[in-house]
N, C-alpha and C positions, 0 to 999 in steps of 0.2 A: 504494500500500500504506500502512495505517497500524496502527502498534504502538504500543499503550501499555508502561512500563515505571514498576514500583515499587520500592521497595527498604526493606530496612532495618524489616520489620515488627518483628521481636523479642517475637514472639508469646507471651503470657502466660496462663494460663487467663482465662477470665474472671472482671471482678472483683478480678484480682489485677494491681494495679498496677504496671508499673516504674518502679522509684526513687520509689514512694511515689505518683507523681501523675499516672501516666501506662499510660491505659488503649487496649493494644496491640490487644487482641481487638476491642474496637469501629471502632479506627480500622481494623485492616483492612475492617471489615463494613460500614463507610461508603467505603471505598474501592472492594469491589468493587459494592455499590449505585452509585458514582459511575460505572463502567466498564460496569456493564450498562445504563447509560441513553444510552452516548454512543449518536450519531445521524450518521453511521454508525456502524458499531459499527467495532472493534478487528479486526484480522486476528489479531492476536495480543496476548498478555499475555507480557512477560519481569520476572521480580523478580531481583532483582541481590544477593541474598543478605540474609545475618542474619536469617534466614526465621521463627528462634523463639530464645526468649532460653536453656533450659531443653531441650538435644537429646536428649531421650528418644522412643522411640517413643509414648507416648500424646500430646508436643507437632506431632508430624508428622500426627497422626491429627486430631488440632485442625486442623491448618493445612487440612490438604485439605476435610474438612469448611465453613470458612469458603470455601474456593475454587470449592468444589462450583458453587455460582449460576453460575461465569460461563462462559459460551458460548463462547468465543473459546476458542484451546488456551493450556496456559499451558505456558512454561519456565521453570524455576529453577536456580539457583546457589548453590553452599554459601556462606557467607561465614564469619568466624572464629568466630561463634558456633556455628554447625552440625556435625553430626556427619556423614560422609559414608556411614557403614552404617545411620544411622536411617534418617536421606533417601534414599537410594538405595533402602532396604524400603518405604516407605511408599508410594513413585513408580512403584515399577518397570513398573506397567502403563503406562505414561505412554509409554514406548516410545521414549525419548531419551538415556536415562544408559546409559550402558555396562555389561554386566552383569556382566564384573568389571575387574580393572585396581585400579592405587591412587588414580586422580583420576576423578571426574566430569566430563569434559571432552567436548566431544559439538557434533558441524553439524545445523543444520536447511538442509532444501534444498529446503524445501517454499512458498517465497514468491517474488516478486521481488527482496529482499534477504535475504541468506544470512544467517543466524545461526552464530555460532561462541561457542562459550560455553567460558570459560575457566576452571578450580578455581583460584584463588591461594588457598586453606587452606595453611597452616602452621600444622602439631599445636602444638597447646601456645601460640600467640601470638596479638598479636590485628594483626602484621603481615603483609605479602604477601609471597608469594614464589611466582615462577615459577620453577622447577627446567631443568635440561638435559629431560628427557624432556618436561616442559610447550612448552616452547619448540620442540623439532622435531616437535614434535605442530603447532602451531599453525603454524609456517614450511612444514610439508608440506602442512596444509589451503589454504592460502592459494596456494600455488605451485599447487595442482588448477585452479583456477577464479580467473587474474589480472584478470581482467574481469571479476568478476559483481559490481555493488554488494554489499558484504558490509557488517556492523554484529558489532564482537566484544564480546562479555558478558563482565564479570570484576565481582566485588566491590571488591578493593582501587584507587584511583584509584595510577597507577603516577609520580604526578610532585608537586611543593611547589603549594600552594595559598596560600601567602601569609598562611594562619592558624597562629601558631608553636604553638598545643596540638596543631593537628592536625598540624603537619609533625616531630612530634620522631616520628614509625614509618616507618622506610625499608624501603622495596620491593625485596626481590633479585630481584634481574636486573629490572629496570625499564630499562635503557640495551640489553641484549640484546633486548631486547622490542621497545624505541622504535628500533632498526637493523633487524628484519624487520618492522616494520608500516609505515617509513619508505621500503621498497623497493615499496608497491603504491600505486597512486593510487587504488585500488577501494574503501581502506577508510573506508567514510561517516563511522563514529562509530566510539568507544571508550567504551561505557556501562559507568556503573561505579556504586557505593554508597560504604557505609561510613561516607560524613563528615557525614550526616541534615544536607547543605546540597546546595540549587541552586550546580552551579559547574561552570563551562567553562574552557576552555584547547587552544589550539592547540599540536599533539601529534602528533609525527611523520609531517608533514605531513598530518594530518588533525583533529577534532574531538577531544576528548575531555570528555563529558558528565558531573558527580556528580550522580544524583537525588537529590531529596529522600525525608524518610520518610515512611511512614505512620505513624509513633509517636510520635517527637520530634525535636525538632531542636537542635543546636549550635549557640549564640549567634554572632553575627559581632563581631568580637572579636578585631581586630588586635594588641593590645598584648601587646609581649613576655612581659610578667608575668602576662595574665589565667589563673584559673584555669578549669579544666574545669567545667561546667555546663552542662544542659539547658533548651531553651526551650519551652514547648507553643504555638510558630506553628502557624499549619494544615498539617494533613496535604498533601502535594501530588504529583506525580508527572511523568512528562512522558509527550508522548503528540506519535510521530516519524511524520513523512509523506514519503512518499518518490512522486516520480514521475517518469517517461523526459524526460531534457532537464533537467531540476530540481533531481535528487539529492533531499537531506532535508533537511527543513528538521524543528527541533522546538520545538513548544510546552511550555510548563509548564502544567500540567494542577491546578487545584485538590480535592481529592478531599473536601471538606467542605461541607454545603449553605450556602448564600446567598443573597441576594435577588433575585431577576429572573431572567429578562431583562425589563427595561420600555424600549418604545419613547421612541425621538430623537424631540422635540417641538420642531418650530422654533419659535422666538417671533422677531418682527419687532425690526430693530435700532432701540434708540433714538432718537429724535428729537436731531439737533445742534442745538443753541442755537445 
């Protein structure tokens, strides 16, 4: 099986930049041109939130519109930006979000790795929290099926990254989380958003992955004092392979054009003096 996984569009009309210099609407449109070329293609598309910068309905009706091209089914996640009654109208034929309830939280059972996609939204913040109801939602899916390779979706990454701008927003219940996901050996990854960086960490005995964005990205940037600021690196994403005996392995996925592929040319080793 292989999934790709974006995040962190923060979708703007077109034209209309965020933060002045960063144009969201194209990088999604180069991303999903970059996703309908793979070769094989995608079993699936998951975005891990912050889907549009501006959660109105005409920003969802954008989104989907740009999603339209691609082939593969897609899944999505509110992230703190989103509104979960926009997204949840715009989707609802989509036939995975729940049709009512207060989170968007929802299984796909339709691959050889299970999807569980997790709402960490918290109204009004731009932190995560997994609630008592999130959490025995997620401990009852997982006790269904303790064997089946699973991969669970959330926006907020639930543990320190080692960047002190990004680690001053604590995640509730992220230790409640990390004690039932720490009880399955089945769970491949823990994909997540949020921090517009590639970043890994072993994680309740298991992976836990941040994509990168489609829009922009957060400097790296250890120093206690740096301040917050945006970098326009290339857009990028990952794109996770899973097969029997193997588990997953995942690449990171460039989603911006560049040059080649041009063939390895041997050339004959120098003569020794």
């Amino acid at each position: 099986m292989i999934f790709a996984q974006i995040s962190d569009i923060h979708l703007r009309p077109e034209g209309d930049l965020a933060h002045d210099v960063a144009d969201t609407a194209g990088g999604l449109d180069s991303a999903v041109r970059r996703l309908e070329a793979l070769d094989p293609p995608a079993d699936a598309v998951c975005i891990t939130g912050d889907l549009v910068d501006v959660p109105d309905a005409g920003a969802y009706s954008q989104l989907r519109s740009l999603l339209d091209p691609l082939r593969s089914p897609v899944y999505l996640i509110p992230g703190n930006r989103d509104d979960r009654t926009n997204l949840r109208a715009a989707f609802a034929d989509a036939g995975y979000f729940p049709e009512n309830g207060s989170f968007l939280h929802y299984a796909v059972e339709d691959f050889p790795v299970r999807f569980l996609a997790l709402d960490t939204l918290k109204e009004g913040a731009k932190t995560g929290e997994l609630c008592e109801e999130r959490l025995s939602w997620l401990a009852d899916r997982l006790a269904e099926a303790p064997d089946r390779p699973t991969a669970i979706l959330m926006h907020h990454p639930p543990f320190k990254t080692g960047v002190p701008f990004m680690d001053g927003q604590e995640f509730e219940g992220a230790d409640a989380f990390a004690r039932i996901v720490g009880a399955y050996r089945n769970v491949e990854r823990v994909l997540c958003g949020h921090l517009h960086r590639s970043i890994q960490r072993r994680f309740a005995g298991t992976l836990a992955c941040v994509a990168p964005s489609t829009a922009f990205h957060m400097p790296l940037d250890l120093r206690a004092a740096a301040d917050l600021n945006l970098v326009l690196e290339p857009a990028a994403g990952f794109l996770h392979v899973w097969s029997p005996g193997v588990g997953m392995v995942t690449h990171t996925l460039p989603l911006v054009e560049h040059p080649g592929p041009y063939p390895f040319r041997r050339r004959p080793a120098p003569a020794r003096p």
